[in-house]
N, C-alpha and C positions, 0 to 999 in steps of 0.2 A: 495466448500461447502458454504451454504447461514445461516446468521443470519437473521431471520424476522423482529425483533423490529427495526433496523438500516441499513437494506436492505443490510449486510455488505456483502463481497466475499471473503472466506480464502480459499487460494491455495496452495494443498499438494503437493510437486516434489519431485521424489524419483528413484535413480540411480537402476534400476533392476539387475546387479550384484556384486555392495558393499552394496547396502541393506539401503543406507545413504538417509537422506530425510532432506527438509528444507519446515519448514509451512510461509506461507505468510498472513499479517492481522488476527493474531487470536484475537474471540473474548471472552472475558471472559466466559460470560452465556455458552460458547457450546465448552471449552478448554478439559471438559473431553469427548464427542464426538470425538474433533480429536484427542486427547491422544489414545482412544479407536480405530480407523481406522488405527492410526500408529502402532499398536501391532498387530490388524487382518492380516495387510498387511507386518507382519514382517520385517518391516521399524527400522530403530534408526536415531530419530531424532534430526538431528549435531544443527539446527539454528530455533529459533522462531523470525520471522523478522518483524518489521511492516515497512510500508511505509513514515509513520509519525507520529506525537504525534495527534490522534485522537483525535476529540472534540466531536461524536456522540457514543462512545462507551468507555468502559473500555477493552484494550487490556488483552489477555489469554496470555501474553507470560510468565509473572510472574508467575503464576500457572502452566505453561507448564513445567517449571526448574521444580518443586517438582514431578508432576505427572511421568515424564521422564525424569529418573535423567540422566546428561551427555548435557540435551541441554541448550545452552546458548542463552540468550534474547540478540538482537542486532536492533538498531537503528541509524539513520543518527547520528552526533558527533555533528550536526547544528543543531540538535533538542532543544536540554538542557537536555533532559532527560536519567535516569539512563537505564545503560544495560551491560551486561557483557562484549558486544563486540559495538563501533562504528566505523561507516564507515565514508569516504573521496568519492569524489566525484572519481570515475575510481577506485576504489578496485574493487575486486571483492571477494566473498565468495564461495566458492567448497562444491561439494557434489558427489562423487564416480569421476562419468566423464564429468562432467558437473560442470558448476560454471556460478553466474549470476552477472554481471555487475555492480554495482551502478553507477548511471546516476543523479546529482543531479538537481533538477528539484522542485525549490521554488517557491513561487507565493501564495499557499492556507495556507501553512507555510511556515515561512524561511528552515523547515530542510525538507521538501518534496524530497524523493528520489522515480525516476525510473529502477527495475532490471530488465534486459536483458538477457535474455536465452543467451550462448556463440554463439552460431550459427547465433542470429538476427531472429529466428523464433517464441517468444515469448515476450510481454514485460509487468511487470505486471506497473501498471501505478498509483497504489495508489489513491488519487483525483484528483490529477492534468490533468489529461484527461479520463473524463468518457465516455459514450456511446453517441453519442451526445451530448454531457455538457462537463464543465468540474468542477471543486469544486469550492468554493466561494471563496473572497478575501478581504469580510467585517469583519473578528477578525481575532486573533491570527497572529497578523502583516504579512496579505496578502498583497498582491500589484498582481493588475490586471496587470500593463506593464511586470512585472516579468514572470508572469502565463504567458501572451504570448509570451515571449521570451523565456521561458524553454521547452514549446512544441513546438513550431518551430524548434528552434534548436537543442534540446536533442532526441524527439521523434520521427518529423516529418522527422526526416535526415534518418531513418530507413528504409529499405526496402519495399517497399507499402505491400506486402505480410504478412509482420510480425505480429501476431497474438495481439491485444489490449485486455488486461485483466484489468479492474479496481478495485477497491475497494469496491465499492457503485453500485448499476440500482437500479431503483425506477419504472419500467414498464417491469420488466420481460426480457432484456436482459441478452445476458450471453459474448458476446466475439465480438471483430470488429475488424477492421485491419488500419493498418496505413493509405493506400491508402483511406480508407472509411472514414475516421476522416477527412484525408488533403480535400477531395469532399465534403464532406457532414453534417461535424458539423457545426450547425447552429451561434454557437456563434466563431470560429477558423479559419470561410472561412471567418470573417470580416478581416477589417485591423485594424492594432494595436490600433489607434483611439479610432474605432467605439466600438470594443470589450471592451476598458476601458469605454467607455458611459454607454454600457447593463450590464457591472460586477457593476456600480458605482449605479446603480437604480433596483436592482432585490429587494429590502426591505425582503428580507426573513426573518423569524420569528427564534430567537435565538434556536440552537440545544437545545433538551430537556435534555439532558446529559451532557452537556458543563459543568454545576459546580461540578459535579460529576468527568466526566471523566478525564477532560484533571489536574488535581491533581494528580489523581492517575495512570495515563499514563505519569508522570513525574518522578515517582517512578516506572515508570515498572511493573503497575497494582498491585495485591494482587500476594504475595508472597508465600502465605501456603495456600493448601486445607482447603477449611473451616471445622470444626468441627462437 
């Protein structure tokens, strides 16, 4: 599912015979849209997960506890931020028959996490490796050498086939595969170097949500339906 103002990506998974589901990056503005598609689709959903402490959005998972009572808000442990459940790097979280991986995978934040479908045919990737890009490493104490060493070694180690879901496209992508990232991302087919040279000089313009979001993505977004 797509948020427009923040180009965001929240991915619904959901075991077809326990009925059990886990949302991935929800975001605030459109918590009760997926509140709504987990009822249509007679879903009960266990986990509201995000990726990492967003600086482009205010996270829906705090809202997601009230709307659908029983789910709990979960976050990296590396994050700082509040949640009902955090994870360690190699947990993994369950859903019916299926459970996905945390892969910790810092560089855009210290608490950036990637989860892995149990099979290796899914990974969602958060910012840390977008569609050809991958997320920045000028605030919230990034470090570009990190960022290349958590995709290399956490993501790239994956099966070329394995499906690349991010958080963020900004041109209308939707899905790439490991093998296509390791060939063909512009900034990750550098070497370590060069890649901290282009992360060190992209001057990009501060997120327009940063003073907003990442406060209240430390508290685990809004907590009650608004009035």
């Amino acid at each position: 599912m797509f948020e427009p103002k923040s180009c965001t990506y929240t991915y619904l998974l959901g075991d077809r015979e326990s009925r059990e589901a886990i949302l991935i990056d929800p975001v605030l503005e459109t918590a009760t849209r997926d509140a709504k598609l987990v009822k249509e689709l007679g879903l009960r959903l266990l986990y509201a997960v995000n990726t990492h402490c967003h600086a482009d959005h205010i996270t829906g998972s705090g809202l997601l506890r009230s709307l659908l009572p029983g789910c709990q808000s979960v976050i990296s442990r590396l994050s700082g931020a509040q949640a009902d459940l955090h994870l360690e790097d190699g947990q993994s979280i369950h859903f019916g028959r299926f459970a996905l991986e945390t892969r910790a995978s810092p560089g855009h934040t210290p608490g950036c996490v990637t989860f892995v479908l149990n099979d290796h045919s899914m990974a969602f990737t958060g910012d840390a490796l977008l569609i050809r890009g991958c997320g920045r490493t000028d605030f919230q104490q990034g470090c570009a050498r990190t960022l290349y060493r958590s995709v290399h070694e956490k993501i790239f180690t994956l099966p070329g086939d394995c499906l690349i879901y991010p958080a963020h496209d900004y041109h209308g992508l939707t899905v790439s595969t490991v093998e296509e990232e390791k060939t063909l991302n512009p900034r990750l087919t550098l070497s370590c170097e060069e890649f901290i040279k282009v992360m060190d000089n992209l001057n990009l313009p501060k997120p327009q949500q940063i003073d907003v979001a990442v406060p209240a993505n430390m508290r685990c977004g809004v907590q009650t339906p608004p009035s």
